[in-house]
N, C-alpha and C positions, 0 to 999 in steps of 0.2 A: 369599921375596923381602923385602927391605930397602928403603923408603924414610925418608928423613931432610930435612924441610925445618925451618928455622928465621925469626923473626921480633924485632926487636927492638920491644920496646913502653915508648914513655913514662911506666910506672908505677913504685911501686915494688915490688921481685919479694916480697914479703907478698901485696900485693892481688892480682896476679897468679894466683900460686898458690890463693889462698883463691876466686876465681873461678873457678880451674880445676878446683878439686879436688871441686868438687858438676857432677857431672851432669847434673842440672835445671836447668845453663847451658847444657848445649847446643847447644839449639834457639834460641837467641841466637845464636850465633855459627855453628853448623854447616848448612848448609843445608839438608843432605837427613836432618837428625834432626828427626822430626815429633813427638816425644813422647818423655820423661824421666820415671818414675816411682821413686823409693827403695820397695826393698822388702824392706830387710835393712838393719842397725844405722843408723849414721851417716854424712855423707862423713868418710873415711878407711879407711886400712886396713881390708879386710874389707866394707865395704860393697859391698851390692849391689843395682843397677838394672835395668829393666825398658825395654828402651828400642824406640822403631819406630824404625823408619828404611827411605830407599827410594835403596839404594846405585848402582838402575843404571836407566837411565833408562828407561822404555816396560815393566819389569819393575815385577810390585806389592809393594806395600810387605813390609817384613821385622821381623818381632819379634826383637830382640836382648837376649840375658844381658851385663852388663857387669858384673864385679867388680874392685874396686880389691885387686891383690895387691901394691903396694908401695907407702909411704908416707913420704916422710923431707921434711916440711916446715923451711925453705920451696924448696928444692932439687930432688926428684926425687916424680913420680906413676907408679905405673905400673898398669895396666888391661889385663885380657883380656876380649876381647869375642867371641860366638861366637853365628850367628845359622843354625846350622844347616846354613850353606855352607859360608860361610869362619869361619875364625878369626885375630882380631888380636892382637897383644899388641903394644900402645903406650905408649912412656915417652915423661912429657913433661918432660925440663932444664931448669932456670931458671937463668940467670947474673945477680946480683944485678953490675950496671952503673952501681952511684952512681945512685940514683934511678930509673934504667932497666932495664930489663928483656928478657934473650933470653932467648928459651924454641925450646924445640928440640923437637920432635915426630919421634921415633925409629917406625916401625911395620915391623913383622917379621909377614909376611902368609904365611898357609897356605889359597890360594882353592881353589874346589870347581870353578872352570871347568879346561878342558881345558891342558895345560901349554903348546901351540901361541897360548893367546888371553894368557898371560900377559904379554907385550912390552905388546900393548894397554891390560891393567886395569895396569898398572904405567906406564902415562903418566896414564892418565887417575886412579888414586889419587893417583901426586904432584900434579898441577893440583889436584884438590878436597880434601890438605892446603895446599897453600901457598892457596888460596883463603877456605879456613875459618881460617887463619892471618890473613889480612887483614882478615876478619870483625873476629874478635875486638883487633886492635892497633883499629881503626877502632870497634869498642862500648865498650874499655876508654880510648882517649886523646880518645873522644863528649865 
C-alpha cells in the first residue's frame, strides 16, 4: 500500500532536509515516536537507528530498526523501517520553492495485520502522515 501526503514549509529546503535527515528529530515532530537513538555511522546514507514507537493505539509500544538507504541532499531521503510487523519504506522529496519548502512524504507499507483491516490502517496511516507533517511545518516555521 501507497500513501503520499505533502506539506509546504516556510523554510529554506537546506534547513529542512538537514532536520529531517537525523532521526533524533523525530520525536519533535512525530507523535507516537517516543525515542530516537543512532546506532550506526552518521545521519546519512547508511545510518542507522534505534527507534520506539507506539504505532497503534491501546497496543504497546514497538522497538523499531530504521536505516537510511538513500541519501541525495538537499532533494531526496529515503528510510526502511521494519519493527517486526510491518515494514515501511519512506521517501521524503523536497522542492526547493524560493525560500520555501515542499516536502512530500512517499510511504509504501507491507503491514502484518490481516489484508481485510487494511482499508482501516491506510486511513488512519494517511491522518498520522499528514499530522506529523503539520508538526513539523508548525516546529520548523515556531
Amino acid at each position: 500500500m501507497e500513501i503520499v501526503r505533502s506539506v509546504e514549509i516556510a523554510q529554506p529546503v537546506e534547513a529542512v532536509f538537514t532536520f529531517v535527515a537525523d532521526a533524533r528529530n523525530d520525536p519533535g515532530w512525530c507523535p507516537k515516536v517516543r525515542s530516537v537513538e543512532l546506532v550506526g555511522g552518521a545521519p546519512g546514507e547508511g545510518a542507522t537507528f534505534e527507534v520506539v514507537h507506539k504505532p497503534v493505539p491501546g497496543k504497546p509500544e514497538r522497538q523499531l530498526d530504521m536505516r537510511c538507504t538513500g541519501f541525495d541532499p538537499p532533494r531526496r531521503i529515503e528510510w526502511r523501517q521494519e519493527d517486526g510487523v510491518d515494514v515501511f519504506d519512506v521517501t521524503y522529496e523536497l522542492e526547493d520553492l524560493g525560500g520555501r519548502t515542499r516536502l512530500t512524504q512517499r510511504s509504501v507499507a507491507e503491514l502484518g495485520a490481516r489484508r481485510l483491516l487494511h482499508p482501516i490502517y491506510r486511513a488512519g496511516i494517511g491522518r498520522d502522515i499528514a499530522k506529523q507533517l503539520d508538526e513539523l511545518k508548525k516546529l520548523l516555521e515556531g
